[in-house]
Structure formats: structure tokens, C-alpha cells
C-alpha positions as CSV (number, residue, x, y, z in Angstrom):
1,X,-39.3,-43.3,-51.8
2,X,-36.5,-42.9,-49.4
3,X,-37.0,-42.8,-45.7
4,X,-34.9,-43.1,-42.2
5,X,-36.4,-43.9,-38.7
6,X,-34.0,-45.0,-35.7
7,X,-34.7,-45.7,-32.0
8,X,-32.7,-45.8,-28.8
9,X,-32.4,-48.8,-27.0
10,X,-33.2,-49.8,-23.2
11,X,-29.1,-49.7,-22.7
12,X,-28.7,-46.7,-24.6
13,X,-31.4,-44.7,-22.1
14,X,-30.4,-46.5,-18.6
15,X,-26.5,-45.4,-19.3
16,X,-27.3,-41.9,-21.0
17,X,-30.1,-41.1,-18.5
18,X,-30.3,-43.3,-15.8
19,X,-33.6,-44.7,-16.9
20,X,-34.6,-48.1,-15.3
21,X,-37.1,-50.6,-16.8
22,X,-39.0,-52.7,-14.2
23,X,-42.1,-55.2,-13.6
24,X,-44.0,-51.9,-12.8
25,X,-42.9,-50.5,-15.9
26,X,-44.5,-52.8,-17.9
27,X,-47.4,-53.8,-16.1
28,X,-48.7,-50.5,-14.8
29,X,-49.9,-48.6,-18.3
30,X,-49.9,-45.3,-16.4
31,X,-46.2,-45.5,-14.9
32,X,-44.8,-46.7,-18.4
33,X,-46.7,-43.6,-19.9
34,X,-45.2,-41.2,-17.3
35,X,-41.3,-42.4,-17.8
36,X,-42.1,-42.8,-21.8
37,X,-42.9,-39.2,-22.3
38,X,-40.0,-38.3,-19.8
39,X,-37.4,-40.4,-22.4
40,X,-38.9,-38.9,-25.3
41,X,-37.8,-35.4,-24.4
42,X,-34.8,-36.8,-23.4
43,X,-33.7,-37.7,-26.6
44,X,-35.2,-34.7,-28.3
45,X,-33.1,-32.8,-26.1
46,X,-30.2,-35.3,-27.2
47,X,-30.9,-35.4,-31.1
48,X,-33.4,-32.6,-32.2
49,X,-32.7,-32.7,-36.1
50,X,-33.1,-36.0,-36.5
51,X,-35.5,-38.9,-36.6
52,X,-34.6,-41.1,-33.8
53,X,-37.2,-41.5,-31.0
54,X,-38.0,-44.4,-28.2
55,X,-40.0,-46.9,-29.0
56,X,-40.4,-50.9,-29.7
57,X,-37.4,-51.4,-31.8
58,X,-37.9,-51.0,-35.2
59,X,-41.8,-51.7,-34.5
60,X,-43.2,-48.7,-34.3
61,X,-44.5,-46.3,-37.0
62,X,-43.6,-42.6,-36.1
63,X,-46.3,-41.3,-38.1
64,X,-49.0,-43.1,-36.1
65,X,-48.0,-42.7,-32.8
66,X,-50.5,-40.3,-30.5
67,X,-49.7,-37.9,-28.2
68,X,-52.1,-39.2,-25.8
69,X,-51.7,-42.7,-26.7
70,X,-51.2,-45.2,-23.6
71,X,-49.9,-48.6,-24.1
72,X,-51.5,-51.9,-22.2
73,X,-49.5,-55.0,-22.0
74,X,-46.3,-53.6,-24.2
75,X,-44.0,-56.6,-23.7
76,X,-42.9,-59.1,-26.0
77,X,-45.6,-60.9,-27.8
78,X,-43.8,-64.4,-27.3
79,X,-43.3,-63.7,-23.2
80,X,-47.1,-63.5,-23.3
81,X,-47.3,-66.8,-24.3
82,X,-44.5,-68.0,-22.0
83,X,-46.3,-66.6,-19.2
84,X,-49.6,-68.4,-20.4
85,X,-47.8,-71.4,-20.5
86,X,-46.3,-71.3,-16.7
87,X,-43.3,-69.1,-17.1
88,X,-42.1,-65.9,-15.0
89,X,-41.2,-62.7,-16.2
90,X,-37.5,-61.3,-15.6
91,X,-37.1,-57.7,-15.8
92,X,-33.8,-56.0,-15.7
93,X,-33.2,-52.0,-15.3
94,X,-31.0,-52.0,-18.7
95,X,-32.8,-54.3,-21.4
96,X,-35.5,-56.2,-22.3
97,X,-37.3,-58.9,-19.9
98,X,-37.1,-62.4,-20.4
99,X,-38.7,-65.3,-19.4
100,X,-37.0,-68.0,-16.7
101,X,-37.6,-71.0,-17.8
102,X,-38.2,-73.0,-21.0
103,X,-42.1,-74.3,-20.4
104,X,-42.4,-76.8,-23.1
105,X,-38.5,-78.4,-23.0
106,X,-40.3,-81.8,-22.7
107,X,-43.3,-81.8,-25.0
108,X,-44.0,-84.7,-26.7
109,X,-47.4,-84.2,-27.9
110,X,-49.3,-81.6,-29.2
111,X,-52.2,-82.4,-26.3
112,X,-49.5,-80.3,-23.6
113,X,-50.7,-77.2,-25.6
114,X,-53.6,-75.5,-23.7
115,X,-56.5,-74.7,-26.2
116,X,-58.0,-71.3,-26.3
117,X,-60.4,-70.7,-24.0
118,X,-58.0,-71.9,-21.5
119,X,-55.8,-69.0,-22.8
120,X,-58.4,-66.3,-22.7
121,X,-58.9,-67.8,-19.3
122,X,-55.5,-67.2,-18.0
123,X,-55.4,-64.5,-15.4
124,X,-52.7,-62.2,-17.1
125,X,-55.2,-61.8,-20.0
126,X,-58.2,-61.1,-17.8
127,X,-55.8,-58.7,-16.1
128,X,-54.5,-57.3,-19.6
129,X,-58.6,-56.6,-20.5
130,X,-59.4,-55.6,-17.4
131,X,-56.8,-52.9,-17.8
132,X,-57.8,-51.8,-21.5
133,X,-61.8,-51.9,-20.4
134,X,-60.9,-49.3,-17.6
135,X,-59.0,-47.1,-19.2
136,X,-61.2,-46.8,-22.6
137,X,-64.2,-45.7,-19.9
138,X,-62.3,-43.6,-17.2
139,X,-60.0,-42.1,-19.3
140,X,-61.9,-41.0,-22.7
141,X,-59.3,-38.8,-23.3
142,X,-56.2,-41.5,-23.7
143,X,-56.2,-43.3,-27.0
144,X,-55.4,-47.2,-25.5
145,X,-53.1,-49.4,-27.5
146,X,-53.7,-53.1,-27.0
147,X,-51.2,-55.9,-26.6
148,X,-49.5,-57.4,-29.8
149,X,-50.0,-53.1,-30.9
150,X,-47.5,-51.0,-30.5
151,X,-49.6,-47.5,-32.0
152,X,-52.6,-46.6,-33.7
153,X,-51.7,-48.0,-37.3
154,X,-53.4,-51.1,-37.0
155,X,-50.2,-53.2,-37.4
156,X,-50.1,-56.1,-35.6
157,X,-46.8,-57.4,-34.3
158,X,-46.0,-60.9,-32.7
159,X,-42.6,-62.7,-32.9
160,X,-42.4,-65.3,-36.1
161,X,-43.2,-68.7,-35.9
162,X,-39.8,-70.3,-35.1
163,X,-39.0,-67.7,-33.2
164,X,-41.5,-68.5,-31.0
165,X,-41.0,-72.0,-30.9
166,X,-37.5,-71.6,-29.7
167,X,-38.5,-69.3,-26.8
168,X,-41.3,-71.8,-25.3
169,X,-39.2,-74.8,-26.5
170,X,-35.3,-74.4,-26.5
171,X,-32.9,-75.7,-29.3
172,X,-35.0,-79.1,-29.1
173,X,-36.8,-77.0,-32.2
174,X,-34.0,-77.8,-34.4
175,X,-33.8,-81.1,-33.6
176,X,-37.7,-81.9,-34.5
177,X,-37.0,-80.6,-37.6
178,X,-35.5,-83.7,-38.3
179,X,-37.1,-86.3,-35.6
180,X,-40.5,-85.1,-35.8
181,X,-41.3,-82.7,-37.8
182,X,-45.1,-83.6,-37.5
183,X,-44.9,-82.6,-33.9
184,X,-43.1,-79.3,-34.7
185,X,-46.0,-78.9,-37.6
186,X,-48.5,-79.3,-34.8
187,X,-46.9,-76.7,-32.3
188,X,-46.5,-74.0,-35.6
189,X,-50.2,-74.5,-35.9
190,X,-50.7,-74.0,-32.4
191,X,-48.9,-70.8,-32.4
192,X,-50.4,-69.3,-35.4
193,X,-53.6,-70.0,-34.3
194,X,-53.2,-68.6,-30.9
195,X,-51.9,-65.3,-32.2
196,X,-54.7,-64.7,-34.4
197,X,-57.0,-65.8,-31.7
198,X,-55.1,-63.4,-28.8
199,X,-54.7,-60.1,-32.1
200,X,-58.2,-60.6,-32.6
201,X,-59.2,-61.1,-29.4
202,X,-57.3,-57.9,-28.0
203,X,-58.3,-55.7,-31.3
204,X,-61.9,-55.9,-30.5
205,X,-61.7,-55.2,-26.7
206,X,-59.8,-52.1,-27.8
207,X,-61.5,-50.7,-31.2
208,X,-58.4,-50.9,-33.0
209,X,-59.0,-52.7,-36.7
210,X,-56.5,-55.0,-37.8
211,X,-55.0,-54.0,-41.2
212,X,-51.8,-55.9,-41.1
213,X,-49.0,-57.5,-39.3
214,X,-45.5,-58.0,-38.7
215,X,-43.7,-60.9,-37.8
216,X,-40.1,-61.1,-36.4
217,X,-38.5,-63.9,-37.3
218,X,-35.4,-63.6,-35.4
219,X,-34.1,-67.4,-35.4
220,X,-35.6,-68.2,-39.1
221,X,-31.5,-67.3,-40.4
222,X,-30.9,-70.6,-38.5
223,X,-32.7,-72.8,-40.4
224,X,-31.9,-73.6,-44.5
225,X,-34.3,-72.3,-46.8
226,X,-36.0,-75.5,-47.0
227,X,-37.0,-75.8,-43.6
228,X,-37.7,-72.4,-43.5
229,X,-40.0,-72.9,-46.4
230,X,-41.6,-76.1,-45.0
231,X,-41.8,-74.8,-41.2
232,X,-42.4,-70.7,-41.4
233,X,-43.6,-70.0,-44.4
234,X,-46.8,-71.8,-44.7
235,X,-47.7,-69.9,-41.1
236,X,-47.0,-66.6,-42.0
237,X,-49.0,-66.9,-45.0
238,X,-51.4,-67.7,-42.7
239,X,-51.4,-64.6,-40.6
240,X,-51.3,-63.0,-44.3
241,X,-55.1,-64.5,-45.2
242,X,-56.2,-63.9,-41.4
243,X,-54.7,-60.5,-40.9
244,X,-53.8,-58.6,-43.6
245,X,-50.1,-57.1,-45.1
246,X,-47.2,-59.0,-44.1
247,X,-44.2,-57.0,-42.8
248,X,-41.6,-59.9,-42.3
249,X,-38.3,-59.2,-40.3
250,X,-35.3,-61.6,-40.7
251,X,-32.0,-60.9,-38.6
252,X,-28.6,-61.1,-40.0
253,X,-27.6,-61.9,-43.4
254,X,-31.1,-63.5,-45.0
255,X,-29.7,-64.1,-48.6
256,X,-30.0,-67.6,-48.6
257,X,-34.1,-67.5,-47.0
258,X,-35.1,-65.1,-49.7
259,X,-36.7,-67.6,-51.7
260,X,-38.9,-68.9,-49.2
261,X,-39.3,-65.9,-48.1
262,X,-40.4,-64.2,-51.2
263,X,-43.2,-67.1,-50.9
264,X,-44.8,-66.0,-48.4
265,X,-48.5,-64.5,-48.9
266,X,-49.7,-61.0,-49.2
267,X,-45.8,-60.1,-47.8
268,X,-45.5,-56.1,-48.9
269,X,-42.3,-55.2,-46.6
270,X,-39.2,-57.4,-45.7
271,X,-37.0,-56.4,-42.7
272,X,-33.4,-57.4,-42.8
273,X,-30.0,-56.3,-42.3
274,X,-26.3,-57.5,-41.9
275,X,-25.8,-56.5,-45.1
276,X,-29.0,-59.1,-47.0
277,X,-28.3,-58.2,-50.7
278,X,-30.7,-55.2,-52.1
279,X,-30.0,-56.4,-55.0
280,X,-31.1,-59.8,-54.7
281,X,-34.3,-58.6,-52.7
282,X,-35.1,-56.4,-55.8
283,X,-34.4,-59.3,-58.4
284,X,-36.9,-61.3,-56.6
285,X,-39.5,-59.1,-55.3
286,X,-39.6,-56.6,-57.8
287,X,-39.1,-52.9,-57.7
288,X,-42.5,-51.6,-56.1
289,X,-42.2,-53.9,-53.2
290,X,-40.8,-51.7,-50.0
291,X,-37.4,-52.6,-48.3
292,X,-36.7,-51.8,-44.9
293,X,-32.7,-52.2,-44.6
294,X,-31.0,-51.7,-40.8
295,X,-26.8,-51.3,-41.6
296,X,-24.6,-53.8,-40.5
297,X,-23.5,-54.1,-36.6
298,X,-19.8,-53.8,-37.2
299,X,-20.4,-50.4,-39.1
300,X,-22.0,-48.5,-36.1
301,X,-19.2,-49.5,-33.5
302,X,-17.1,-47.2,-31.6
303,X,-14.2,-47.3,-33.8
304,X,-15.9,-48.3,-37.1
305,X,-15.2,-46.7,-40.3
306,X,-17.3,-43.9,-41.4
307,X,-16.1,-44.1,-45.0
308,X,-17.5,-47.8,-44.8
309,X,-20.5,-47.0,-43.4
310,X,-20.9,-44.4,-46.2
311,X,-20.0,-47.3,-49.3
312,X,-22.1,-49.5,-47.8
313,X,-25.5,-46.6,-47.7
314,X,-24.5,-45.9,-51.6
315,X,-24.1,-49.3,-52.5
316,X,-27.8,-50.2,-51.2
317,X,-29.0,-46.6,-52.4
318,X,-27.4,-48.2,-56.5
319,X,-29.3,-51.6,-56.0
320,X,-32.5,-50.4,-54.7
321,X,-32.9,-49.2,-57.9
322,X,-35.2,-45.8,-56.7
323,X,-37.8,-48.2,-54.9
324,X,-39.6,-47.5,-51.7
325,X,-36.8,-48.2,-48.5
326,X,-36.3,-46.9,-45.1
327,X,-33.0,-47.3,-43.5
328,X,-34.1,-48.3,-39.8
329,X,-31.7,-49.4,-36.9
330,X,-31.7,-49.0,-33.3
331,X,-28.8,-47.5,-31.0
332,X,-27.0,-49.5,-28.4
333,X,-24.8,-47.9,-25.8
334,X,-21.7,-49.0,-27.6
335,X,-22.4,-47.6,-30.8
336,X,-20.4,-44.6,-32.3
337,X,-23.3,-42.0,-32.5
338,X,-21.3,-39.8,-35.2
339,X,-21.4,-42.7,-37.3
340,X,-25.2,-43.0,-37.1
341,X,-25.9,-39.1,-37.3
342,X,-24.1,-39.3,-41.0
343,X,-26.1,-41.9,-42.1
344,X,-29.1,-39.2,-41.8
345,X,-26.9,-36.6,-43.2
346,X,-25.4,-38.4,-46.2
347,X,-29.2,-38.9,-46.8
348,X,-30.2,-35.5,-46.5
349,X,-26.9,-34.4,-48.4
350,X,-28.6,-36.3,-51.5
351,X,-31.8,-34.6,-50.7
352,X,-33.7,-37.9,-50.7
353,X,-34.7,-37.4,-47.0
354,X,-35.4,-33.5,-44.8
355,X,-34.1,-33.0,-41.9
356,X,-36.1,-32.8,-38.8
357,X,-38.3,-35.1,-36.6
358,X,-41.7,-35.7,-36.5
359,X,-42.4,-35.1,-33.3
């Protein structure tokens, strides 16, 4: 019932090994391929007891990832949208891309959204299937991941709803909350249906059933649980009836989103951290229901307490109450690497986790 899976971050790799991440990178399936399996005996090399690999933050599923798999279009789900939308693509050798410019700051009406066919029209998704087509008939051998996949599991992954309506929009997404919130209704609508549209789309070019999906929703701690009720909730419970098993991820301390949270359709795994009481999560949610807990920041930087670290793994270990959780977090550059190794150790010292990786 107890499991651990960590990953290495961008920073982590380009200061430990010099690894750079650039547009060809990202857009050239073969090249990203090439420097992935290059990283992942790298790290290995770097951490061969334990379960820590490279891959799509806290995304990923070790157990379903191939060998031979090769993924198309692996960058964020809501920079896809950006780019349908007009924006550029920043890449930088040490993190994550971004976007350069806000594309709907001045939307006013929900006509300024492009409707679908425009979007499967858009020439970085007829470069995206032209990509996946080739390489499922040249290359029989290669089992092709789609965009919005991240391995063979079937899980879908796309940033939440707010989320993504910060990214196209900017912080004029709080303010409709209040000014128009039938506009912002409009735009959540928009976005849901567009992700279904581009999962769906992408799954059957590629073969790969849908089964479920996750949604990080990484600005949702922003909003009250109210607004997160009236503005998320209703949309994710859509992707629910659409998609399958919801795996919903809230950044930093989520106690007070819980309840609309907990609201949410055919949800079966919440994602949180910054220490979002077990406790509370199990009061509300039930025993049965799985947990996947990431430790708080402050606890995994140079100069942090061990001990801490340690009261704070027993502490969630007593409120879980014996239900299914995996302890999942991702290493920065900064972060003291002795203090994440113990947190496998203390966990295999109780004997509720083996040491080892799985590949």
C-alpha cells in the first residue's frame, strides 16, 4: 500500500551532467529519444538502489514506461494550446519552455476562441500527426507515445482548468471571477472541450486507449474553495465522464480546496504536497481512496533538517491510516540529496517499500 517514485529535474541534469534542453529537443522525437536514454543511465549510474528516474515530473508511471517507447510532442499540454492560439515557444538549456506572450490578455468574448476544426487545422498539430503517422509505419519496432501521454498506461495528462486559463490569459482570470464570471464559464468550457477533443484526437492517431487522466491544477490553491468549486470542479468532472479516472494534482498546502475537491467525479488519486493534511484527505475521501503525498520544499533544502524530514514521513505514514500512498517528489539542483535518499531508506527501514529500481 506504500510506494516511492522520484525524478530529477531539467536543473538537476544540466548542472550534474551538462545536459541542455532545446527546440530540437522537444520537437525532433528521435533526438529527445537519444539524450533521454543517455540521462537515464546517468542517473542510474548516480542513484542505482533507488527509484528515482527522468521523466515528466511526477507524471509518469515507472511501471509503464517501454524500453523502446518514443515520445511525440512531449511539452506541456497548456503550451500546445498557447501555440494554437498565436504564441511562441521559449526553450532554455536548464528548465522547462515557456510561452512569450499572453494570447488572450484582451478577450472579451468567447467568439476570440478558435473552434475545433480550426485547431485540428493548425500546422503544429498536422506536424505533431504527421510525426506519430511516420513513425508508427517506418519504425514498427518503437512503441509511439502521443501528445497529452507521457507512457503506455493510458493516462492522459493536460494542465487543470484554471491553470490553463492563467497561462493563455494572465491574472485577468482572477479578476472575471468576480466581473464576469460567465465569460470565464465560457473560456472553462472552451478548454475542457478542446482537451477532450485534442486526447481523443491524438489517442486514436496513435492506438493508445484512454483509461484516465490527470489534471494539474497548479493555480487552483489561489482561488477559495468556492470558486474553486464553481470554476474547476464542474470541468474536471467533466474530463471524469469523458475520459475516465481522475488523478487531480493541487500544489502547495490544498487543505482548504479539499471539499471541492473531494466533489469532483470519478476522482480515485489526489496529488498534493506542502504538507495538505493526510488526515483530513482520509476523513474525507475515505481509506481506500490512493494518496500521492510529495514532502514539503523547505524539508529537501541544503541545510534542512533530516530529523524533520523524518517527523514529517511518520506523521503522514500515522494519518494514512495503512491506505494506498506513494511519496513522489522531484529533485532540484538545490536540494540536499542525503535528505531525499533517507526518505527511501526510512521507508525501506519499516519494510513497507524494497530497495531497488525498476529499471
Amino acid at each position: 500500500m506504500v510506494s516511492i517514485q522520484a525524478t530529477v529535474s531539467k536543473g538537476w541534469l544540466h548542472k550534474n551532467g551538462g545536459f541542455s534542453f532545446d527546440e530540437e529537443y522537444y520537437m525532433d522525437p528521435f533526438c529527445s529519444q537519444n539524450q533521454d536514454k543517455i540521462m537515464h543511465e546517468f542517473i542510474k549510474k548516480r542513484f542505482p538502489d533507488y527509484q528515482i528516474y527522468y521523466m515528466e515530473a511526477n507524471l509518469v508511471q515507472a511501471p509503464y514506461v517501454d524500453k523502446n517507447q518514443i515520445l511525440v510532442g512531449a511539452i506541456q499540454p497548456n503550451l500546445i494550446l498557447a501555440v494554437i492560439l498565436g504564441s511562441k515557444i521559449v526553450y532554455y538549456p536548464d528548465k522547462d519552455p515557456d510561452v512569450e506572450t499572453v494570447t488572450l490578455r484582451n478577450i472579451s468574448t468567447p467568439q476570440d476562441l478558435p473552434d475545433i476544426e480550426d485547431i485540428m487545422n493548425h500546422p503544429l498539430i498536422k506536424t505533431l500527426d504527421h510525426q506519430l503517422k511516420t513513425i508508427k509505419n517506418d519504425y514498427t519496432d518503437l512503441v509511439v507515445i502521443p501528445p497529452f501521454f507521457w507512457d503506455t498506461s493510458g493516462r492522459a495528462t493536460i494542465h487543470g482548468i484554471i491553470t490553463t486559463s492563467l497561462k493563455l490569459i494572465g491574472e485577468k482570470v482572477m479578476m472575471l471571477t468576480i466581473l464576469d464570471p460567465n465569460l470565464l464559464h465560457q473560456i472553462h468550457q472552451w478548454i475542457t472541450d478542446i482537451y477532450i477533443a485534442l486526447i481523443r484526437h491524438f489517442s486514436q492517431i496513435s492506438n493508445l486507449p484512454v483509461n484516465s487522466v490527470h489534471a494539474g491544477e497548479c493555480s487552483g490553491i489561489m482561488i477559495s474553495n468556492d470558486q474553486y468549486l464553481e470554476f474547476i470542479t464542474p470541468y474536471i468532472s467533466q474530463l471524469g465522464k469523458e475520459l475516465g479516472d481522475v488523478r487531480l494534482h493541487s500544489c502547495g498546502k490544498s487543505d482548504h480546496l479539499l471539499d471541492a475537491i473531494s466533489k469532483i467525479e470519478k476522482l480515485t488519486i489526489i496529488d498534493v504536497g506542502s504538507d495538505t493534511s493526510v488526515k483530513m484527505i482520509r476523513s474525507m475521501l475515505g481509506r481506500q481512496f490512493e494518496i500521492n503525498l510529495s514532502p514539503p520544499v523547505e524539508l529537501l533544502l541544503k541545510g534542512s533538517s533530516k530529523e524533520k524530514l523524518h517527523e514529517w514521513l511518520d506523521k503522514s505514514l500515522e494519518e494514512n491510516q495503512g491506505g494506498p500512498i506513494r511519496f513522489a517528489y522531484h529533485i532540484e539542483a538545490d536540494y540536499d540529496y542525503e535528505n531525499c535518499l533517507s526518505i527511501h531508506d526510512k521507508l525501506v527501514e519499516k519494510k513497507l517499500i524494497t530497495k531497488g529500481r525498476l529499471y
